[in-house]
DSSP file (Angstrom, degrees, kcal/mol; ACC not computed):
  #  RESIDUE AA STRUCTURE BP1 BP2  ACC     N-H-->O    O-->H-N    N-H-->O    O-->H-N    TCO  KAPPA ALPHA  PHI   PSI    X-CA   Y-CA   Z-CA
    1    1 A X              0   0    0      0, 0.0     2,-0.2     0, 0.0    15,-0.1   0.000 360.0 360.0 360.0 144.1  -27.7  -27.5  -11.8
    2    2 A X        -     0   0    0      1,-0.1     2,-0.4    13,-0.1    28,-0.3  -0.596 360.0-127.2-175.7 109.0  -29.9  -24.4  -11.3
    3    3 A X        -     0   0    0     -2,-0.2    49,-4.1    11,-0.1     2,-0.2  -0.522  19.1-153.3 -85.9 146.8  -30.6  -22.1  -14.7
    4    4 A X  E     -AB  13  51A   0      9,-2.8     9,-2.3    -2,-0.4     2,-0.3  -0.801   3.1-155.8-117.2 157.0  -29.8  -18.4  -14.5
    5    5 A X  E     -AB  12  50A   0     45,-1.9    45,-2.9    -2,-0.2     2,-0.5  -0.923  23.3-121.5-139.1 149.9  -31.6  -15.6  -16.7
    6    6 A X  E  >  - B   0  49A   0      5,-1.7     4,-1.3    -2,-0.3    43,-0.2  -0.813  16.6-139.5 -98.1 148.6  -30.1  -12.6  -17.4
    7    7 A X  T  4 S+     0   0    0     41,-1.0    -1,-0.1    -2,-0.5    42,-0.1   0.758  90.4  51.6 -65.7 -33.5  -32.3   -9.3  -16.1
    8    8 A X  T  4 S+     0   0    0      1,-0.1    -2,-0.0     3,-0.1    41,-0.0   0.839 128.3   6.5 -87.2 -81.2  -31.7   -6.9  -19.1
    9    9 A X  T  4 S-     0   0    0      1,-0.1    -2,-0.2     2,-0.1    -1,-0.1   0.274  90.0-111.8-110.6  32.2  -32.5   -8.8  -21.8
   10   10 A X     <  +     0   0    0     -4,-1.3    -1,-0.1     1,-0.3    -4,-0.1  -0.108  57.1 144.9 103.7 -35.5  -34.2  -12.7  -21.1
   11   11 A X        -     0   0    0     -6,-0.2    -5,-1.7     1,-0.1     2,-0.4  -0.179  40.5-143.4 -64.1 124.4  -31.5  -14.9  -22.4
   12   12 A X  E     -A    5   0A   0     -7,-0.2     2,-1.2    -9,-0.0    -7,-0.2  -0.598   2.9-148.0 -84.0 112.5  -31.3  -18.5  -20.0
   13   13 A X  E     -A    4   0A   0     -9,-2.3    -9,-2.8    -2,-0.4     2,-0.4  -0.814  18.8-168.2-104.6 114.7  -27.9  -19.9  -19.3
   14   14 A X    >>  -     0   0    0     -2,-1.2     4,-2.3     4,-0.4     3,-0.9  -0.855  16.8-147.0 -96.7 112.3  -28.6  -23.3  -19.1
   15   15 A X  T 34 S+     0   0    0     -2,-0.4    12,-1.2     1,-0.3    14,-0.1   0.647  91.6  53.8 -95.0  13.5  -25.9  -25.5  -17.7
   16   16 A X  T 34 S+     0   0    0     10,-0.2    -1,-0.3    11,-0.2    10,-0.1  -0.372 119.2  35.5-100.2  47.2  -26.4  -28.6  -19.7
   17   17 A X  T X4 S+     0   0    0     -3,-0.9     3,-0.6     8,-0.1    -2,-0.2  -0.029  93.0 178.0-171.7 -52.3  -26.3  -26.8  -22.6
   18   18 A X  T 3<  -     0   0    0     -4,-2.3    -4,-0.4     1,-0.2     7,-0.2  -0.492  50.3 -77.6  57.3-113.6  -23.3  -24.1  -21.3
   19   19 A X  B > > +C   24   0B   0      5,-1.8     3,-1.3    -2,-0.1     5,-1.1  -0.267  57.7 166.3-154.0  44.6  -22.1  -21.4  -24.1
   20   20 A X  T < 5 +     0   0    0     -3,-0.6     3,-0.1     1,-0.3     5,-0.1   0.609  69.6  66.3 -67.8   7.2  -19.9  -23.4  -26.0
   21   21 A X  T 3 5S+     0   0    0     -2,-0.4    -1,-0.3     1,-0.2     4,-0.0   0.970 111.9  39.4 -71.1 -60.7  -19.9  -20.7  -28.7
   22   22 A X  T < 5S-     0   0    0     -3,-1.3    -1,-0.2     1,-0.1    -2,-0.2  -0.061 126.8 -96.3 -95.5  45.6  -18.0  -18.7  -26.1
   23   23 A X  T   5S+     0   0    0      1,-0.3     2,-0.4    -4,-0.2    -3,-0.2   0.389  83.9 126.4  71.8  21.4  -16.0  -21.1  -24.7
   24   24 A X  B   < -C   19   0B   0     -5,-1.1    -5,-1.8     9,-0.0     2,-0.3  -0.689  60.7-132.0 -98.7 158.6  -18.1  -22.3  -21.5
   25   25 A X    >   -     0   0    0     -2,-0.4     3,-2.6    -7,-0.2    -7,-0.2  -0.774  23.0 -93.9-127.3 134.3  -18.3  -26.1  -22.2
   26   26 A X  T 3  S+     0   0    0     -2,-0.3   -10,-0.2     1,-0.2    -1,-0.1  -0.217 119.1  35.9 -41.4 152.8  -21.9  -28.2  -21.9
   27   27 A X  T 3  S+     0   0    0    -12,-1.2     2,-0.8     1,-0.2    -1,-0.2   0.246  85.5 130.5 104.3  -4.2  -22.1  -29.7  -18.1
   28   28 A X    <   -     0   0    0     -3,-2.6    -1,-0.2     3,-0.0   -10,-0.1  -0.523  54.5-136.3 -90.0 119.0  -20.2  -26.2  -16.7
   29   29 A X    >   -     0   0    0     -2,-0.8     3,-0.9     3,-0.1   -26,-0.1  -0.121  27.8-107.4 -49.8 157.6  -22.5  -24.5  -13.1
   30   30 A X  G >  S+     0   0    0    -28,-0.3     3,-1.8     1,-0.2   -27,-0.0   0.949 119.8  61.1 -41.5 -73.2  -23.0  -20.5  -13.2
   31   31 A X  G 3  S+     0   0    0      1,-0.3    -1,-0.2     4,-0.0     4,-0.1   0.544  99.2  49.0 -43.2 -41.0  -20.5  -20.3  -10.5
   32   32 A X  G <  S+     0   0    0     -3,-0.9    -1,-0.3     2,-0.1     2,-0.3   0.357  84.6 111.9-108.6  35.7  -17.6  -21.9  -12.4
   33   33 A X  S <  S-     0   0    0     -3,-1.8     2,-0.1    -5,-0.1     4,-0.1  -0.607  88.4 -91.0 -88.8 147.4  -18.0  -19.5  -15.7
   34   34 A X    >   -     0   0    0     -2,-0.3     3,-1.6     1,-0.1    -2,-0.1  -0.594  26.8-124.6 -56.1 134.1  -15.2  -17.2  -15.9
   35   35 A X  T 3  S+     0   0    0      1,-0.3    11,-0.3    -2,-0.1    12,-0.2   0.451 115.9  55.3-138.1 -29.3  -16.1  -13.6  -13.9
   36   36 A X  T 3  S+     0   0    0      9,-0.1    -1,-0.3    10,-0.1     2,-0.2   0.409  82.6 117.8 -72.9   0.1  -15.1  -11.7  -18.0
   37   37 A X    <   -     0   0    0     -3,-1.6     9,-0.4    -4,-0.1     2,-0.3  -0.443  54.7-161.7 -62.7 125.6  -17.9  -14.2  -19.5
   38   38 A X        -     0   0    0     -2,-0.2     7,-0.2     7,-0.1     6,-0.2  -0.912  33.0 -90.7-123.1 157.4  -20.9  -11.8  -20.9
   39   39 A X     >  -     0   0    0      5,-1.9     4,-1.7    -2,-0.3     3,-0.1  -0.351  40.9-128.1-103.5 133.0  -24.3  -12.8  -21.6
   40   40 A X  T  4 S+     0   0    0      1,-0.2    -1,-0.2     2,-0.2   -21,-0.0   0.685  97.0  52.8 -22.5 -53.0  -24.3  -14.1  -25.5
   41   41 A X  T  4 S+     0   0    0      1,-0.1    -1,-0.2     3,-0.1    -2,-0.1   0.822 127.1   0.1 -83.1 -36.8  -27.0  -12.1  -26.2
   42   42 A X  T  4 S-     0   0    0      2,-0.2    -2,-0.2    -3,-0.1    -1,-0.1   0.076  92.8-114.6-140.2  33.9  -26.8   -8.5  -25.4
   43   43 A X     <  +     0   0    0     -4,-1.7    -3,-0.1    -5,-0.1    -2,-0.0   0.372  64.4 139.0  80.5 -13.6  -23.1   -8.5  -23.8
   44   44 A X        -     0   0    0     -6,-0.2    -5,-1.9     1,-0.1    -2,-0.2  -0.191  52.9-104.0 -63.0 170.1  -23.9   -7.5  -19.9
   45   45 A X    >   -     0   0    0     -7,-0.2     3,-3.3     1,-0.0     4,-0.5  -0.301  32.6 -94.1 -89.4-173.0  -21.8   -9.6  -17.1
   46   46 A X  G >  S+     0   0    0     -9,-0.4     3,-0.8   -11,-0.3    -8,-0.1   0.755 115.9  80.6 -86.6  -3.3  -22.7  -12.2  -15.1
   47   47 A X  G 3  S+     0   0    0      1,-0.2    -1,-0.3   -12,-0.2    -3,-0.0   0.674  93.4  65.5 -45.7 -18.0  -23.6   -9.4  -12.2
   48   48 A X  G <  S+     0   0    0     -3,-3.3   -41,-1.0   -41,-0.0     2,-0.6   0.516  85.6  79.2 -83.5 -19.1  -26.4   -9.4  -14.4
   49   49 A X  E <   -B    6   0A   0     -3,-0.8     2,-0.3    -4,-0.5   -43,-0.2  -0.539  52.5-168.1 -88.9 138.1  -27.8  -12.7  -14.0
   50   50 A X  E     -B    5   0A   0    -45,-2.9   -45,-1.9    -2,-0.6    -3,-0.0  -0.991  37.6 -87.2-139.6 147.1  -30.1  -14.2  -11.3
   51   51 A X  E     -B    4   0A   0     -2,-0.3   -47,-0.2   -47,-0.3     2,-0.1  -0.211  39.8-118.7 -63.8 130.0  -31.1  -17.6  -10.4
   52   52 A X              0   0    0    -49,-4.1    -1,-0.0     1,-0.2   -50,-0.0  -0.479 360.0 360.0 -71.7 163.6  -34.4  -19.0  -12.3
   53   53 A X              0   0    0     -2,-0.1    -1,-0.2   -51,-0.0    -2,-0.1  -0.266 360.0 360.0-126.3 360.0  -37.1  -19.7   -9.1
């Protein structure tokens, strides 16, 4: 599975890891996080986020 960074402020959503803080569960892909999930760190949505190269 394929890690995503958010643009504004750095934070890596790793999906062996997930968000489990905010309810995204280790082992879950970008793709199947809920479309209200907002990046941990400074709140944007996942509109924000682009696939690490």
């Amino acid at each position: 599975m394929e890690k995503w960074i958010c643009t504004v402020c750095g934070y890596v959503y790793d999906p062996a890891v997930g968000d489990p803080a905010n309810g995204v569960e280790p082992g879950t892909a970008f793709e199947e996080i809920p479309e209200d999930w907002l990046c941990p760190e400074c709140g944007v949505g996942k509109e924000f986020f682009e696939k690490e190269e």
